[in-house]
C-alpha positions in Angstrom: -17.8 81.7 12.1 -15.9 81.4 9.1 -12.4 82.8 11.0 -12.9 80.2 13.0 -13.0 77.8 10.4 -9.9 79.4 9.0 -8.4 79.3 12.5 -9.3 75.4 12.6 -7.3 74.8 9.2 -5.3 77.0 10.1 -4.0 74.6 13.2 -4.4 71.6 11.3 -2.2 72.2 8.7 0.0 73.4 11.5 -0.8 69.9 13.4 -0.1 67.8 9.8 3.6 69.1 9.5 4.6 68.8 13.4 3.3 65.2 13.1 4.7 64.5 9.8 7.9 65.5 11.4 7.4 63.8 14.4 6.7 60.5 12.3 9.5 60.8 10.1 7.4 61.6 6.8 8.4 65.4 7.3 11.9 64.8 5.7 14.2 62.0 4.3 18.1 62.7 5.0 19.8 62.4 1.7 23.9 63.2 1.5 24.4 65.9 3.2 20.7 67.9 3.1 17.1 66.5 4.0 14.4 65.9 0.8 11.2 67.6 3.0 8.0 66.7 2.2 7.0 69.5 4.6 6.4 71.9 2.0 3.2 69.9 0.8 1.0 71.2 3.5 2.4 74.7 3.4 1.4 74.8 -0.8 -2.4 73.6 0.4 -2.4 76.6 3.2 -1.0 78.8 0.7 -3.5 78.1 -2.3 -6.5 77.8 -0.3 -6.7 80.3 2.6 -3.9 82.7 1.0 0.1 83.9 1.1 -0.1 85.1 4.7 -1.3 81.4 5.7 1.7 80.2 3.6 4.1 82.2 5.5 2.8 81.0 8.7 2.9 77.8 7.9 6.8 77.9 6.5 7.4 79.7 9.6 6.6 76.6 11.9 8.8 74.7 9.3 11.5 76.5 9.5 11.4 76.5 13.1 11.3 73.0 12.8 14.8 73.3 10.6 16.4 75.7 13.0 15.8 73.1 16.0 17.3 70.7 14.0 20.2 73.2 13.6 20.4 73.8 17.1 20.7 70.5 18.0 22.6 68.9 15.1 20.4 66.7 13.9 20.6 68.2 10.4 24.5 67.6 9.4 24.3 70.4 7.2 22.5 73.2 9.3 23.9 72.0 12.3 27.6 72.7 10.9 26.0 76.2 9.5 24.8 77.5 12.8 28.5 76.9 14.3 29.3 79.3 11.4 26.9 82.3 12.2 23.8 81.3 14.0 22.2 84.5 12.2 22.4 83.3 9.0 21.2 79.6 9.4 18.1 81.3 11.3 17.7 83.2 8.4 18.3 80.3 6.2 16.1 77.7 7.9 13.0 80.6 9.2 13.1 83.1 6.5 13.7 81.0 3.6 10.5 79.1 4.6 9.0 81.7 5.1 9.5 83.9 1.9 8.9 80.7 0.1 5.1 80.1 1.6 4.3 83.6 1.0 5.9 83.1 -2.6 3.6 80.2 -3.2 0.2 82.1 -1.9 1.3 85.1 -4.3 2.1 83.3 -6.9 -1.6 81.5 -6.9 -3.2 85.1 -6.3 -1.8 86.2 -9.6 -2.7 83.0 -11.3 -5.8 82.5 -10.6 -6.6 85.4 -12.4 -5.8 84.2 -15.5 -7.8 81.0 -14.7 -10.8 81.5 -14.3 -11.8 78.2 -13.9 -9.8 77.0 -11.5 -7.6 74.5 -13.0 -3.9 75.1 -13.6 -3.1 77.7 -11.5 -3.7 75.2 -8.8 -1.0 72.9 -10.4 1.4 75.5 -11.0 1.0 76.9 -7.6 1.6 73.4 -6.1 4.6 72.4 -7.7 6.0 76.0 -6.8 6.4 75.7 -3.5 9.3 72.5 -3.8 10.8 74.7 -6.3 11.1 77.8 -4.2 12.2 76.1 -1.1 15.7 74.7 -3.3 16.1 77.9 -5.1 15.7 80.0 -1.9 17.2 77.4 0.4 20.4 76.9 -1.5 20.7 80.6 -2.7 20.9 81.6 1.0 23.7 79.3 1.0 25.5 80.6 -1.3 25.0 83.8 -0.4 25.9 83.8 3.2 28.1 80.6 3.7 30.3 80.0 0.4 33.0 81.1 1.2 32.7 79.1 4.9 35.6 76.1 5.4 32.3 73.4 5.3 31.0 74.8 2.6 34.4 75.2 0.3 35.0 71.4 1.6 31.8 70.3 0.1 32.9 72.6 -3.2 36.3 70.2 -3.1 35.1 66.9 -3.0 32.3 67.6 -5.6 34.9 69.6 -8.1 32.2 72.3 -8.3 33.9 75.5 -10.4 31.5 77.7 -9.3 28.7 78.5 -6.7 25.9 77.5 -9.2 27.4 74.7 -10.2 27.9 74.0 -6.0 23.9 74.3 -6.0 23.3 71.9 -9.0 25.5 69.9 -7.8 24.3 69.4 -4.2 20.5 69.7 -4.7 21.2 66.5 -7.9 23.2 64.7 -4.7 20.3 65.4 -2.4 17.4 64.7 -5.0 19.4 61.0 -6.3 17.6 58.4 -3.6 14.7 60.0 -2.4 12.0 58.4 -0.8 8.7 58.0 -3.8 5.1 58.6 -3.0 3.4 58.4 -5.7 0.4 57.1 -4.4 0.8 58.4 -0.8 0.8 62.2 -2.6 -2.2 61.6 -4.6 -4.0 60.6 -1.6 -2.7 63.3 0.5 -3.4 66.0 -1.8 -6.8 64.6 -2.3 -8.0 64.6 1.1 -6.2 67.7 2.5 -8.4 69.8 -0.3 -11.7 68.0 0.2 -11.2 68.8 4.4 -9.6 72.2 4.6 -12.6 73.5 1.4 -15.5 75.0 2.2 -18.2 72.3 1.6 -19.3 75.1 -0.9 -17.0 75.3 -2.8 -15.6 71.3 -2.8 -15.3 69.8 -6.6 -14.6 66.2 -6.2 -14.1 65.6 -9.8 -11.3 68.2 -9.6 -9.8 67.2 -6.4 -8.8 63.6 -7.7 -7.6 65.5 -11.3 -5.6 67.8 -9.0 -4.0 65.3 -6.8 -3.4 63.1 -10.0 -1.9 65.6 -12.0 0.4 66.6 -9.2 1.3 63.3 -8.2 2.2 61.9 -11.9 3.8 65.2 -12.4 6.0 65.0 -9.7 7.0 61.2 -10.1 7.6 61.9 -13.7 9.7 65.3 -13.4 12.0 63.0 -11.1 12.7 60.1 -13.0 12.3 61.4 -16.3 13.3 65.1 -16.4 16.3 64.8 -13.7 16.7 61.1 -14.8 16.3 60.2 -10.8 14.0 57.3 -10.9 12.0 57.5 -7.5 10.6 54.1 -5.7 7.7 52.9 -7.3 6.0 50.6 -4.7 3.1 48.3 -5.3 3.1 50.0 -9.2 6.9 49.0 -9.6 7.0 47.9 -12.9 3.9 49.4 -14.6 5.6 53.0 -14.6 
């Protein structure tokens, strides 16, 4: 009974990012790369039904990327693929991947420490965005800096080196992203109250969580990067 539970969430959180792509809430095309949003869903697989889940679930969004690659509908990864089509699948699939099984880990060894269940959610959470960049734009540099698009892109930002290429690029792509402030507290708040055991639900933390996560998010944008993010029906109170 309770595999098929898992199964269920399982194919729901599967079902939340094709739709979410399908919708246009997956990702938001910003210079050259896409901000995803995608990676939301993937962190609540990862945290509550463990790292395999996570690496599942980055698989079907990098499969998502690498159609976009295919196709061209992803400036970036489209010119990549006519580059070595190896690589961007390796880019787009096992970047995702790694990074969903990074996130589920990451939580394992956490919660450890917490025994109460508190942080390590947060820290797991806000993992996931991080390890996509880092792992996205590492493959990059890896496997396609020395490529004519890439070295072009190197150019016209007046990037010295490759880290400064990824600082560089991932500032660009982060500058005018699309905010959701509100939309990620409720998001967060009702993926964890569905895809929980009933058992094991805790309302009071569920709105802390997708509070803390939320605010955190908004507030690493504008304030830590200096990228101030839309702020909706709350423009002007933050």
């Amino acid at each position: 009974m309770k595999n098929t539970k898992t199964l269920t969430r399982v194919a729901l959180l599967v079902a939340i990012e094709l739709v979410m792509k399908m919708v246009g809430l997956g990702s938001v095309p910003v210079g050259p790369l896409y901000m995803s949003f995608l990676t939301l869903p993937i962190a609540v697989g990862a945290i509550t039904m463990g790292p395999a889940v996570g690496a599942l679930l980055g698989g079907v969004f990098g499969a998502v990327s690498f159609y976009d690659a295919i196709t061209g509908a992803s400036a970036m990864t489209g010119a990549l693929f006519q580059v070595s089509p190896v690589n961007t699948f390796i880019l787009c699939v096992g970047m995702r991947v790694l990074m969903g099984l990074c996130c589920g880990l990451i939580f394992s060894s956490l919660k450890r420490f917490d025994k109460p269940g508190t942080w390590s959610y947060i820290v797991s959470a806000m993992s996931a965005p991080f390890l996509n960049t880092v792992f996205f734009m590492g493959w990059i540099v890896l496997a396609f800096y020395g490529c004519d698009y890439v070295q072009n892109l190197v150019s016209v930002k007046g990037a010295a080196n490759p880290f400064m290429f990824v600082v560089l690029l991932v500032y660009i792509a982060l500058i005018q992203p699309v905010g959701f402030l509100i939309s990620t507290f409720l998001f967060l708040f009702a993926e964890f109250n569905i895809l929980t055991y009933k058992e094991d639900r805790k309302l009071g933390f569920s709105v802390v969580f997708a509070l803390v996560c939320a605010v955190g998010i908004y507030a690493m944008f504008k304030y830590g990067f200096k990228m101030p993010l839309p702020q909706g029906i709350l423009k002007g109170i933050f």
